[in-house]
N, C-alpha and C positions, 0 to 999 in steps of 0.2 A: 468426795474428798477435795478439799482447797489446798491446791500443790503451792500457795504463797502463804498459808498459814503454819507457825512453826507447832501450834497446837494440837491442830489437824493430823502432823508428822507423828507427834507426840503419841496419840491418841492411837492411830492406826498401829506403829510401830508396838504398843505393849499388847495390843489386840494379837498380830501376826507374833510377836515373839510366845505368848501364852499357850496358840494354837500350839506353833510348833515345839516348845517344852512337852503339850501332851502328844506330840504326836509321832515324835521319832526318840530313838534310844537316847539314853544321856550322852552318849561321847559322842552321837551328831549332833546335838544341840549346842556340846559346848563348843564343837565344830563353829557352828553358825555364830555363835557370838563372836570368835576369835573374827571370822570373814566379815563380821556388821563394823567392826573395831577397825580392822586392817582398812576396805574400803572406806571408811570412813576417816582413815587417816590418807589415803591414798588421792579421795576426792577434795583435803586438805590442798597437797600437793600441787596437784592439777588444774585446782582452782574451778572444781567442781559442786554440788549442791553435797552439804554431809549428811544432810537427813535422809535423801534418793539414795546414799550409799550404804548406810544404816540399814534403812529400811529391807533393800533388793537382797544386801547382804543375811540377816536375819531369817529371812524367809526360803532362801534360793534353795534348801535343802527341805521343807516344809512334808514334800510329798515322798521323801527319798525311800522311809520305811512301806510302802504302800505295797497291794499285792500289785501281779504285771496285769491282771485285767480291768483293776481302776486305774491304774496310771495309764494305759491303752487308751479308754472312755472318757477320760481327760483329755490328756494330749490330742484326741483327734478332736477336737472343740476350737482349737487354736486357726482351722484352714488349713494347714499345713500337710504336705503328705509324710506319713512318716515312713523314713529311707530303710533300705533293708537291714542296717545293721541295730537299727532300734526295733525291728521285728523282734528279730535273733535277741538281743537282752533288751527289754520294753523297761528295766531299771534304767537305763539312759535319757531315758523320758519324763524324768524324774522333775528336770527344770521348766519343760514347756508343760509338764502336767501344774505344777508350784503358778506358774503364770498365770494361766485359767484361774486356777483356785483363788488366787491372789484379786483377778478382775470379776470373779464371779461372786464371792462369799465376803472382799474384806472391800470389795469398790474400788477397787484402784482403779483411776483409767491414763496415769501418766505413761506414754508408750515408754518412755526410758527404762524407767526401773519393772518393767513389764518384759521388756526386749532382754535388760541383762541376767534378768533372770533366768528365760528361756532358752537364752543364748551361752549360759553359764559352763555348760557341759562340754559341745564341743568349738565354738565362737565359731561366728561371722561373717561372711567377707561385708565390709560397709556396716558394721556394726557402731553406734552409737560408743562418745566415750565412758559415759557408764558401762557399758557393758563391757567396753574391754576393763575398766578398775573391778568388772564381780568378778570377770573373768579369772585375773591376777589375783587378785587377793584369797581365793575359793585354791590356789593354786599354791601361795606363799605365806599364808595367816601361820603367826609361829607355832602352832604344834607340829607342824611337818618336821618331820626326822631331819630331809634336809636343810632346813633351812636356820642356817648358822649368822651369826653378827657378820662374817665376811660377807658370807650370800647378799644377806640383807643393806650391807655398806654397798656392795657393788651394785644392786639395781638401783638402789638410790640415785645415781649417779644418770640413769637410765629417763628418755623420755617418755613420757606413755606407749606408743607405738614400739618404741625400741623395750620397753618392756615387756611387753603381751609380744614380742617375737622372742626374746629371752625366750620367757614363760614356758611357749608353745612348744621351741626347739626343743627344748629339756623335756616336754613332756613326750611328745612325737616320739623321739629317742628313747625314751623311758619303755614307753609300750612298744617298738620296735624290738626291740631287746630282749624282753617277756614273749616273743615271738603275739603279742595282742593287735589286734584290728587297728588302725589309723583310720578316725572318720573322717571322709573324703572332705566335709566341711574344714576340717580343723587343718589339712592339706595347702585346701583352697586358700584359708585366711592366711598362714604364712607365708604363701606366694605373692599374695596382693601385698602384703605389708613389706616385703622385701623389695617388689617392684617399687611401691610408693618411697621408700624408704631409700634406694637407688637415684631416686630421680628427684627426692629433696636436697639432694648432697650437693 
């Protein structure tokens, strides 16, 4: 795949969106297009590539239907070790299995849209700025119950960083609450971004 060709984009992008039409239920599908939409308006914004966010976006949920012993078989193809709490539910694997499949089956070798992908679930620390827009956007695409014209006025207003801290606080909180696991990554990335975010000011 020629990441300077907009054809190239073209081409891959209905290939991976067809996969995943047949391959997860309809309301994660329509899921995926609202995140390919959102990121792509997102990477608008940011003054990012909008086809990498299209793209990353579209797919990022690809494997999410899958049973936990091919998403396992997957996932461990990445290098990666996977941590204890993707044991415990191997559905969270969902993003780094979608990656593989993505550089395996449909030829992607751009790390970006590769990284936001598999990083989509829990981010980061030192993550690419695509990955923090699949991040967001997987987090704020409008069908979320909450996410309202205010919601959506006020991150605007937000820079990328200061967004995917929004994002993450709200989400942290969210599974706090539900008494649910906080994965140690998703911990990490809020602190680094706080620190960095500290020390721009």
């Amino acid at each position: 795949m020629d990441t300077n060709n907009t054809e190239d984009y073209a081409a891959v992008i209905e290939k991976v969106r067809i996969y995943t039409l047949a391959a997860v239920k309809e309301s994660r599908y329509e899921h995926s297009v609202r995140v390919a939409e959102t990121a792509q308006k997102l990477c608008r914004r940011y003054g990012l590539n909008e086809e990498k966010g299209y793209l990353a976006g579209i797919g990022h949920d690809m494997c999410k239907d899958m049973n936990d012993e091919l998403l396992l078989s997957l996932a461990s193809r990445d290098g990666r070790p996977i941590i204890a709490i993707e044991k415990k539910k191997p559905a969270l694997l969902h993003g780094r299995a979608a990656a593989v499949k993505m550089a395996e089956d449909f030829h992607i070798t751009d790390s970006q849209i590769l990284e936001a992908v598999a990083d989509h679930t829990f981010g980061a620390v030192g993550m690419c700025d695509l990955a923090k827009v699949i991040y967001a956007a997987d987090k704020i695409e409008p069908g979320r119950s909450y996410v309202t014209k205010m919601y959506v006025e006020k991150l605007s207003k937000l820079s990328l960083d200061e967004l995917v801290m929004s994002v993450l606080s709200d989400g942290i909180a969210s599974l706090e609450n539900r008494g649910c696991t906080v994965a140690p990554e998703s911990r990490k990335l809020l602190k680094s971004l706080e620190k960095k975010n500290a020390y721009s000011r």
